[in-house]
N, C-alpha and C positions, 0 to 999 in steps of 0.2 A: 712178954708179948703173948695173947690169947692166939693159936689156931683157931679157924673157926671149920675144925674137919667134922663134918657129919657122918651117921650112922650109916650103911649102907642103906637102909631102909629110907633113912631121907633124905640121902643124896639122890637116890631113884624119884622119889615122889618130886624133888625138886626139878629133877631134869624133866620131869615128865611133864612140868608147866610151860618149859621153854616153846613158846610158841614159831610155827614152821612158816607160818603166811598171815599175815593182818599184821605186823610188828609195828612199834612204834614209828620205827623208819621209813619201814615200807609206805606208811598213811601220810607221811610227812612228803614224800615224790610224788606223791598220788595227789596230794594236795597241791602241791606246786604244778604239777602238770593239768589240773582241773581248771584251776588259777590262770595258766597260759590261754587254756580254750583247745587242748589237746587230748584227742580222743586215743584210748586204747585199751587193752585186752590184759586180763593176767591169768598169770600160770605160765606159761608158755608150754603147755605139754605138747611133747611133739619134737620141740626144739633142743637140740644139746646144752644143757645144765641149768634147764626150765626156768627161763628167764623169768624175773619177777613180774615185766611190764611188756608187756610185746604192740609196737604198732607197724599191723602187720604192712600197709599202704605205703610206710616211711620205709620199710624193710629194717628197723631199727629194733633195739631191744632194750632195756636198762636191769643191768643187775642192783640188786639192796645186798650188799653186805656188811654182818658184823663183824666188827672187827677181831673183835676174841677169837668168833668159828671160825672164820676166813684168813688167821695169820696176816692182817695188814703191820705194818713198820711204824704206827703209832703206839702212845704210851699203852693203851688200851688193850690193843693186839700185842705187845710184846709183854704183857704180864702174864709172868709164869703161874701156871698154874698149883697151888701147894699141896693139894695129893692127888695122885695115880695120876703125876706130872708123869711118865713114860708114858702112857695110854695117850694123853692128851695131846703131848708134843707129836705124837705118831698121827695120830688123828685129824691132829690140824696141818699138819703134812698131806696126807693123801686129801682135806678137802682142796688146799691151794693146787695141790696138781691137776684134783678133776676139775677145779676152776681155771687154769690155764689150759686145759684141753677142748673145754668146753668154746671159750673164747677164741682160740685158733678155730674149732671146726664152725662157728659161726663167722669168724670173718673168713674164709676158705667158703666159707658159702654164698657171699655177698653180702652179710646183713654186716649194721652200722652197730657198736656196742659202746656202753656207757658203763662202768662201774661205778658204782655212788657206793663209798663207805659211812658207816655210822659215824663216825669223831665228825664227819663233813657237813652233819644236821644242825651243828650250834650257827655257824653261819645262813641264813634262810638267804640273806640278799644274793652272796655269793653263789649258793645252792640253784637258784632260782636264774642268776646269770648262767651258770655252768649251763644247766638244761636248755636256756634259750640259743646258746651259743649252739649244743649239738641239735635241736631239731632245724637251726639255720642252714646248716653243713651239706 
């Protein structure tokens, strides 16, 4: 069995393509919520753990998480990673807690919160139910 461990030099260039905002994901809620006739904002600066999608009128927010970054409990997010596996398990550690604090101090603030993870995009119908069900709410 090949490692496929890179040089530090292009394990850096590679991370350094990992894009932070416009993701696959992200365009794919963006679409579905355009799709509804559903107006909103992104960034969320301002707000605790800068929501991806903010509609500010609904008091609502939606997170886009990957599942890798974010430690979700799918196959995806549970593959370990094969080198500078300590960095990473630690890493993806402190993101899931500032993502659970983030979440408390928004709903401790009123607002309505969604989290859509990435494995959740091969379904679109479903996707597209989920969001109609929370702008219903």
């Amino acid at each position: 069995m090949t490692t496929d461990v890179f040089t530090p030099e292009k394990r850096s260039a590679v991370m350094r393509r990992v894009k932070g905002r416009d993701t696959g994901p992200e365009m794919t809620v963006r679409r579905a919520l355009r799709a509804l006739g559903v107006g909103y904002r992104l960034g969320g600066a301002g707000l605790p753990g800068r929501p991806d999608v903010v509609m500010k009128g609904r008091r609502s927010v939606i997170f886009v998480h990957g599942c890798f970054w974010h430690g979700h409990d799918c196959a995806r997010g549970a593959r370990e990673p094969r080198s500078n596996a300590d960095y990473w398990r630690a890493k993806i550690g402190r993101n899931r807690e500032r993502d659970r604090m983030a979440l408390e101090l928004l709903i401790a603030d009123n607002w309505r919160v969604l989290v859509i993870w990435e494995c959740e995009m091969k379904d679109r119908p479903a996707l597209t139910a989920r969001l109609q069900s929370f702008l219903a709410a």
